[in-house]
C-alpha positions, -999 to +999 in steps of 0.1 A: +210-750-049+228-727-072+256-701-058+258-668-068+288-652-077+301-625-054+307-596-079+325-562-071+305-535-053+320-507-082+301-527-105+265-526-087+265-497-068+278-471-097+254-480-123+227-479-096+233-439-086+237-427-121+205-443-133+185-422-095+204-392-104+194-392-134+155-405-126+155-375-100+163-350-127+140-359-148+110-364-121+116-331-101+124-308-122+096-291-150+107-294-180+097-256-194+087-260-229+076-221-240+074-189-220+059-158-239+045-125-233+012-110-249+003-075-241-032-072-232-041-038-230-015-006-232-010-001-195-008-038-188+012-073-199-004-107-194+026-134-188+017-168-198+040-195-187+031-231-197+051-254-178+050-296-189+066-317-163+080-348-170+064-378-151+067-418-153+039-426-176+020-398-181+026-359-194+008-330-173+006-295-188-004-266-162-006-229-174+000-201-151-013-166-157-003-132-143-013-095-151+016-071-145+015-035-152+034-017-172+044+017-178+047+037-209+081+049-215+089+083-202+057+080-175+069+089-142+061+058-113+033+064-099+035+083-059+020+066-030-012+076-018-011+106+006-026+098+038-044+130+057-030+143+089-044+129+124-052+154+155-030+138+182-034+168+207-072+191+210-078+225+227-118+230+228-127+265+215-139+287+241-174+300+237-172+335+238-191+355+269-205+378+240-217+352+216-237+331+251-255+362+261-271+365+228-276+331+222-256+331+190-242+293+178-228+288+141-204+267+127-167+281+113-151+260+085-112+268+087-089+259+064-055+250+082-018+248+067-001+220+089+035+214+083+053+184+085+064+188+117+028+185+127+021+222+139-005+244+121+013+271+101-013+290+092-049+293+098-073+312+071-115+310+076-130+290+048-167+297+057-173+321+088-198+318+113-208+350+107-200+360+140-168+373+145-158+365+181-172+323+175-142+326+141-116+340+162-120+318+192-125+287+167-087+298+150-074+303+186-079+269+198-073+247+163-035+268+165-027+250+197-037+217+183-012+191+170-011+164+145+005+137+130+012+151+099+000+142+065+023+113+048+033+107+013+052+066+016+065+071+048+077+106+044+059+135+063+043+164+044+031+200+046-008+206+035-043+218+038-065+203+060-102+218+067-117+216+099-154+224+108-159+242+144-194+240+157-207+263+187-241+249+197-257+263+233-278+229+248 
């Protein structure tokens, strides 16, 4: 039987973690080997990064691809859509006595300023009815409504808003 020779731990064990640090480097990290930029059109920029990691035995490329848009220099960033105001609170128009006894129906178009607290500012008829009594109870009512005001981002905003009032007798 042959004896083996007892031999320092020092001698083994150091040798053995530099040769798995190094192993570990190598394996897990990619090793980058170019990273450009072409421009694609005048508003945009394709990125190409091709990336080669380093395995055992064999080489694998991958290529990655993204489309980021650029601005031209001394364009303003573009604003966030504005989103329209929402009623939150309704008072039905009240059909006039007049307009009911002579069967009279129409439809008022008014065009409404709505701050950004969400109150309606001012009230101005887009398209009357024709009938003066349906446009001024159809303002009337729309000036007690509220709403959630128009947004710009999360920031509220004044603006115009139009809203159609129909009067129809069933």
């Amino acid at each position: 039987m042959i004896k083996a020779k007892a031999l320092p731990v020092n001698t083994i064990i150091l040798p053995a973690m530099i040769v798995l640090a190094a192993s570990l480097i190598l394996i897990s990290r990619p090793y980058i080997t170019s990273k450009t930029t072409a421009p694609v059109f005048t508003d945009e920029v394709t990125i190409v990064n091709k990336v080669m990691p380093v395995e055992r035995s064999n080489i694998v490329s991958a290529v990655k691809t993204v489309v980021v848009p650029v601005l031209k220099p001394g364009t303003p960033a573009p604003l966030p859509p504005v989103l329209p105001p929402k009623v939150i609170y309704k008072v039905m128009p009240v059909y006039p006595l007049s307009a009911l006894e002579k069967c009279s129906e129409g439809t008022v178009i008014l065009s409404v300023y709505i701050g950004a607290s969400g109150i309606p500012e001012k009230i101005e008829n887009k398209v009357s009815s024709g009938i003066v009594e349906l446009d001024e109870s159809a303002a009337n009512a729309v000036s007690q409504w509220r709403f959630d005001p128009a947004s710009r981002g999360s920031q509220a905003i004044d603006c115009w808003f139009e809203i159609p009032v129909s009067f129809r007798i069933k």
